[in-house]
C-alpha positions as semicolon CSV with decimal commas, in nm:
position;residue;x (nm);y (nm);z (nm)
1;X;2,527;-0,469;0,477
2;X;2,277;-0,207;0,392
3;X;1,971;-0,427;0,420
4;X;1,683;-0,429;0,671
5;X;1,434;-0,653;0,812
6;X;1,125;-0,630;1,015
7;X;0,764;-0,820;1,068
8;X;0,449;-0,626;0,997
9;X;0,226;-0,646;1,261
10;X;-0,034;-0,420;1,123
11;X;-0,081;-0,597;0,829
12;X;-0,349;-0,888;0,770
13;X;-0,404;-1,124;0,492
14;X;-0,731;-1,282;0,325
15;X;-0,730;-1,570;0,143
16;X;-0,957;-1,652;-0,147
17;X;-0,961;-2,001;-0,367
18;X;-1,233;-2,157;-0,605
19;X;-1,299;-2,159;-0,975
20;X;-1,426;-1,796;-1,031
21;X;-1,192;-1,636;-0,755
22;X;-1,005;-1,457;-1,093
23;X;-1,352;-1,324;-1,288
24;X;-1,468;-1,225;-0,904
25;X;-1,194;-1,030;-0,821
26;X;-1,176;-0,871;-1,158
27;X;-1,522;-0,727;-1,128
28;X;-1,416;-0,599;-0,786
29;X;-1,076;-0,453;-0,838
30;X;-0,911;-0,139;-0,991
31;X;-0,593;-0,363;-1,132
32;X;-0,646;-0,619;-1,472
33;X;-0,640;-0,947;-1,289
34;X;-0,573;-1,093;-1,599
35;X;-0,224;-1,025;-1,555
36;X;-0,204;-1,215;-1,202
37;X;0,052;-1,505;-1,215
38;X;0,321;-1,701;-1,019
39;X;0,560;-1,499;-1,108
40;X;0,370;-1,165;-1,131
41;X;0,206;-0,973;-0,810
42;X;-0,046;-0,683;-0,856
43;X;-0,119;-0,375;-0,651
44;X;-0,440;-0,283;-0,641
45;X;-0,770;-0,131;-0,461
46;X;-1,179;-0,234;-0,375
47;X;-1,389;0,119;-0,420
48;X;-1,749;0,196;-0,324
49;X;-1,992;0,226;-0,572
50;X;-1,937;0,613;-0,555
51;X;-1,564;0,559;-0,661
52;X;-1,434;0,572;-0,259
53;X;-1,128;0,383;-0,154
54;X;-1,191;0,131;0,075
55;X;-0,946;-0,049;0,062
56;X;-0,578;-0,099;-0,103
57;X;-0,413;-0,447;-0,150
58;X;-0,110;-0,640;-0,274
59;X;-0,233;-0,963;-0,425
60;X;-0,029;-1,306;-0,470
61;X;-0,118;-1,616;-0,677
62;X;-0,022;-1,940;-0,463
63;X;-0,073;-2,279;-0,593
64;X;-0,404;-2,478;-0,652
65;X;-0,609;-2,153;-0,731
66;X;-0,550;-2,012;-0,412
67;X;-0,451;-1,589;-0,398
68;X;-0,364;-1,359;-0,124
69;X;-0,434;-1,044;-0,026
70;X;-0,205;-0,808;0,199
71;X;-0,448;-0,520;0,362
72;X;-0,347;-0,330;0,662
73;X;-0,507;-0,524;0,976
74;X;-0,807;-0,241;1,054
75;X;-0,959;-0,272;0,760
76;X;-0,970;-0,610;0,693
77;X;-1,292;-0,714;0,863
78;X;-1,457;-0,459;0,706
79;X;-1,294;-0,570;0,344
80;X;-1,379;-0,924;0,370
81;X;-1,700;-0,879;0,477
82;X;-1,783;-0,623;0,162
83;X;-1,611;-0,897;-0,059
84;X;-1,870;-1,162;0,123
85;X;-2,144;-0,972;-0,015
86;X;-2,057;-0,941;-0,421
87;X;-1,912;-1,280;-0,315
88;X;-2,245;-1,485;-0,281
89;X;-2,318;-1,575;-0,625
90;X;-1,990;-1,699;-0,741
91;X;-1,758;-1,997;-0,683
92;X;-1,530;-1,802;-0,416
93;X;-1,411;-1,956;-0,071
94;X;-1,285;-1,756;0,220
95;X;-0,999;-1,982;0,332
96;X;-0,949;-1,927;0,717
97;X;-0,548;-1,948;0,721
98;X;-0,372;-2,071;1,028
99;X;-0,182;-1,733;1,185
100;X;0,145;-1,921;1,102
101;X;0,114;-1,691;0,789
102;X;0,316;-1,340;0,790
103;X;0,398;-1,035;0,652
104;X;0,739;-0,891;0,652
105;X;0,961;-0,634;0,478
106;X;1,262;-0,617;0,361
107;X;1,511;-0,261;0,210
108;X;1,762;-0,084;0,179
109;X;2,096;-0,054;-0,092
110;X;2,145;-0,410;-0,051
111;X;1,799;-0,614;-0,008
112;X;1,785;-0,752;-0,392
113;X;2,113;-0,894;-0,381
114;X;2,042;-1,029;-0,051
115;X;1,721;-1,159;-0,108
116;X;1,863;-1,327;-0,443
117;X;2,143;-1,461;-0,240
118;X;1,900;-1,648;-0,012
119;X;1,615;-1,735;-0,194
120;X;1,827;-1,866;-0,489
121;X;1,589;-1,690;-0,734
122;X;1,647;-1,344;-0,927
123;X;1,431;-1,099;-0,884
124;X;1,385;-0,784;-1,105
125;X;1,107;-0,551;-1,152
126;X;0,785;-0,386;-0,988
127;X;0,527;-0,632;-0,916
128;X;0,722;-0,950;-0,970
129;X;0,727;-1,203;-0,734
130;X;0,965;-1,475;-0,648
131;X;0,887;-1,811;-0,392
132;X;1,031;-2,116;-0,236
133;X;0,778;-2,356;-0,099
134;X;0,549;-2,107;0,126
135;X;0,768;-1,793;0,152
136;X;0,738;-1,505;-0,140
137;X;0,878;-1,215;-0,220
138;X;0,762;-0,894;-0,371
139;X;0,944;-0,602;-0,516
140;X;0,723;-0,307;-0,485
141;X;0,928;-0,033;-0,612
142;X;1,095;0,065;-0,937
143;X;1,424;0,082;-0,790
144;X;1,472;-0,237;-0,631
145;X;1,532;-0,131;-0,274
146;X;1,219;-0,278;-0,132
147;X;1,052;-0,572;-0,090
148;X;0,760;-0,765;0,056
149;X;0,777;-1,125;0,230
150;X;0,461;-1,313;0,260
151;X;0,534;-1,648;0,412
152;X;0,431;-1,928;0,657
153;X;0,647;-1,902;0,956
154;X;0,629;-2,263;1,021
155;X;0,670;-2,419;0,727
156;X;0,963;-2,191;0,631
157;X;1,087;-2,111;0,951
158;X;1,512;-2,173;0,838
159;X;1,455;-1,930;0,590
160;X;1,266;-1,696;0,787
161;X;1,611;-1,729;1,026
162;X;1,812;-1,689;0,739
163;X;1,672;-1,348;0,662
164;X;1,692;-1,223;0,998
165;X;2,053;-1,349;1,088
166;X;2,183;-1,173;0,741
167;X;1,982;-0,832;0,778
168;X;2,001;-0,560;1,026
169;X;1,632;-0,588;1,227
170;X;1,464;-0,285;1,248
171;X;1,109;-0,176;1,318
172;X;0,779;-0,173;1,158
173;X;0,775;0,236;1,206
174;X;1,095;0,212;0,931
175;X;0,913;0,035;0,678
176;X;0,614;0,242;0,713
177;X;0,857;0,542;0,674
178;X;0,979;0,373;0,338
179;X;0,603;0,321;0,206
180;X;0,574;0,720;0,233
181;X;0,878;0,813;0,053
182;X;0,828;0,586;-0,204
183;X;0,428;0,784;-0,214
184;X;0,257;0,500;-0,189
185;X;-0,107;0,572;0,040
186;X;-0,210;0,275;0,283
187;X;-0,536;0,247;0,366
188;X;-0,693;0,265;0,757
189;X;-0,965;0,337;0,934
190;X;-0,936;0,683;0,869
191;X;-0,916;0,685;0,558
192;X;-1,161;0,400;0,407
193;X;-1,433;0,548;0,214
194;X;-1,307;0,938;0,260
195;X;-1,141;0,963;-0,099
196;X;-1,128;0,884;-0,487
197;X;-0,854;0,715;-0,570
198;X;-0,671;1,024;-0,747
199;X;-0,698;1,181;-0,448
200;X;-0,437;0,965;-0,328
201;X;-0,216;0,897;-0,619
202;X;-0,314;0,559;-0,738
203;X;-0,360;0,653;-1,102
204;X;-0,006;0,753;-1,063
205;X;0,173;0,471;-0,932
206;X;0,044;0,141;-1,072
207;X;-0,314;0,040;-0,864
208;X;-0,567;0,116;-1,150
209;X;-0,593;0,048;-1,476
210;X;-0,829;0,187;-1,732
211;X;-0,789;-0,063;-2,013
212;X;-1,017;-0,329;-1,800
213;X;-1,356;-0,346;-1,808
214;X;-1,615;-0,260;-1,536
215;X;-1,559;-0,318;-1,175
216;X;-1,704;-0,136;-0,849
217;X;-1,670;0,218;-0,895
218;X;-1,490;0,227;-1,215
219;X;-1,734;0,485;-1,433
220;X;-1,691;0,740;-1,125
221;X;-1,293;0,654;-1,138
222;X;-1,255;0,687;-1,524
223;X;-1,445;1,008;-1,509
224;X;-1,240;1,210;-1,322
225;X;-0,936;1,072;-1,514
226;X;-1,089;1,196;-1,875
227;X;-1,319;1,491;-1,778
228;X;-1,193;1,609;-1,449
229;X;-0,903;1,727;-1,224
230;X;-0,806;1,609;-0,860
231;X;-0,888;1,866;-0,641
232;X;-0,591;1,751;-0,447
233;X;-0,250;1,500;-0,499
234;X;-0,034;1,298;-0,225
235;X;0,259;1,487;-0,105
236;X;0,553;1,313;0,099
237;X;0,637;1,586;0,378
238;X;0,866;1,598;0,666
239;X;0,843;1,793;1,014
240;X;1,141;1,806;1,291
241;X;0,843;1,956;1,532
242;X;0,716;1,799;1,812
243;X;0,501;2,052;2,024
244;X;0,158;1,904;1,835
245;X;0,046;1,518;1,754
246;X;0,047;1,471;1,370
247;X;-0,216;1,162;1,321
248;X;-0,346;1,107;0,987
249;X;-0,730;1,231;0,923
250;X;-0,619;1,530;1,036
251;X;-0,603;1,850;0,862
252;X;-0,310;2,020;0,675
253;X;-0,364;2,408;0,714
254;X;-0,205;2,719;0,505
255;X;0,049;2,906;0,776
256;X;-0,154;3,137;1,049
257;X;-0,456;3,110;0,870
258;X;-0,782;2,887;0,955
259;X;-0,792;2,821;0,548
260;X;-0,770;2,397;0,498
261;X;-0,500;2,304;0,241
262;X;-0,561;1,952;0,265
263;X;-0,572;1,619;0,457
264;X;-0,279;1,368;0,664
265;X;-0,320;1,030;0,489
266;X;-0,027;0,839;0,657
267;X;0,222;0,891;0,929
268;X;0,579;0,770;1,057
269;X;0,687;0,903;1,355
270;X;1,051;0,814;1,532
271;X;1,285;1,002;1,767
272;X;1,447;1,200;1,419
273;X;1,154;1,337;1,259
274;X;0,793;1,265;1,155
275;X;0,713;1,168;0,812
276;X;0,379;1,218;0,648
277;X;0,194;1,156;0,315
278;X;-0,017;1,445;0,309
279;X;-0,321;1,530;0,011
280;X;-0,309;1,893;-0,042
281;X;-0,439;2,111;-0,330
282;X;-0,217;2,242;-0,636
283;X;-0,235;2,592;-0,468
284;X;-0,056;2,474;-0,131
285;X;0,272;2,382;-0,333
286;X;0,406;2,706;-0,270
287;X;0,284;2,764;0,014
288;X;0,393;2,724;0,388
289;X;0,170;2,429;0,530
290;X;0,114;2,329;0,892
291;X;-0,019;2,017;1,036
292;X;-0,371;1,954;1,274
293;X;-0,357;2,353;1,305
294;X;-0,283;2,659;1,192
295;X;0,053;2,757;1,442
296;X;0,109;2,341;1,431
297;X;0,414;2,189;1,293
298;X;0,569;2,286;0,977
299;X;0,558;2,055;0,688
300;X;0,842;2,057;0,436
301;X;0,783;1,892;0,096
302;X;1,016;1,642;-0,039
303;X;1,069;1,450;-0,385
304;X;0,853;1,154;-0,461
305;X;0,991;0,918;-0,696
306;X;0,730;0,947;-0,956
307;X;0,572;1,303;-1,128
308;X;0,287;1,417;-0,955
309;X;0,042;1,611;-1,180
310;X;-0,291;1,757;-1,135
């Protein structure tokens, strides 16, 4: 069966719960939390005043007015404590969650079928979200091939066995390959604060919306959408070369030249070939790219599943 398992190590999760966790979060967030339900997870991002990522999250509606947000681990001290401070003056609770509570996922040809199989539920479209007791699920692409399990390992530990006796286990360096094909950017210390959201292809694949009102950094975001261009666009690449490191922060260069074509965002690196999400300007499309220096490894561009304009 063409389906694949693995816990995500890297990833951390906040909770939130009191009577103006919603209206908080809405004034915080790129995504319209007024389309936040049971059945209905958003992607989504927390910007600087200057319109800066600093973080990207996948947020979940549990029971008793109680949400979740999935952040890569690095960052999260430095989200919850910037959500502490707009935080202060509203009815919002940081819940300290046991660490019984993980993050998983779950793709490949098969996963929806499996995952309907075992959680009983159907699942079908971006965003939605099915659960039993404390274990969800996310689907997070278009397509159906991948999925994200949020779950207390305790509570829902025969189901947690169920998934891992019926799928093949693999490793958390698969999934993050899967995240870069699909062109979504994750968020880490290198990254936080460095770049508008555009930058990185979140107008493009469902984090922002501009129908909302105001929130942190949203007259900088909508600006650039209505009177301005992204100097650069996200950019899945592959590279069979070993000889040099590729770690993201670091520079994409135009071939035998010192000229800077753009940034590494994200990285997946296994024993087949290293796969990168790279931000590059329109004029490096055409051009022969290499990665952390000029004579480095060569970067191939592949399809994304969305169009990526400028």
């Amino acid at each position: 069966m063409d389906t694949s398992f693995t816990l995500l190590k890297n990833e951390a999760l906040i909770f939130l719960e009191g009577d103006d966790t919603h209206s908080f979060l809405q004034g915080q967030s790129t995504c319209d939390i007024r389309l936040l339900s049971q059945n209905l997870s958003l992607q989504g991002l927390f910007c600087t005043p200057k319109g800066r990522v600093l973080s990207d999250f996948l947020l979940l509606d549990l029971e008793n007015s109680r949400v979740a947000l999935r952040l890569k681990k690095e960052i999260e001290e430095v989200t919850r404590l910037n959500l502490k401070k707009y935080a202060a003056f509203s009815q919002v609770k940081f819940i300290e969650e046991s660490t019984d509570w993980q993050v998983a996922g779950c793709w490949g040809k098969d996963a929806k079928d499996v995952i309907q199989r075992l959680m009983k539920k159907d699942i079908n479209g971006k965003g939605v979200k099915i659960h039993t007791r404390d274990f969800h699920v996310i689907q997070i692409d278009e397509q159906g091939e991948h999925f994200e399990c949020i779950f207390n390992s305790k509570t829902s530990s025969e189901l947690l066995k169920d998934f891992l006796e019926t799928c093949h286990e693999s490793d958390e360096i698969g999934w993050e390959q899967e995240i870069i094909k699909l062109g979504t950017s994750r968020l880490d210390l290198t990254s936080s604060e460095e770049h508008v959201p555009q930058v990185l292809n979140y107008d493009l694949n469902g984090f922002i919306s501009f129908e909302k009102g105001c929130y942190t950094g949203q007259e900088i975001i909508a600006r650039l959408k209505y009177r301005g261009t992204p100097k650069r666009r996200c950019f899945f690449a592959a590279s069979e070369e070993r000889e040099v490191m590729i770690v993201p922060g670091s520079n994409v260069y135009f071939a035998d030249t010192d000229n800077i074509a753009g940034v590494i965002i994200n990285v997946a690196s296994t024993s087949q070939a290293i796969t990168s999400l790279i931000s590059i300007s329109e004029k490096a499309l055409n051009a022969e790219l290499r990665a952390s220096n000029p004579t480095g490894p060569k970067l191939t561009l592949e399809r994304l599943p969305y169009e990526v304009v400028f």
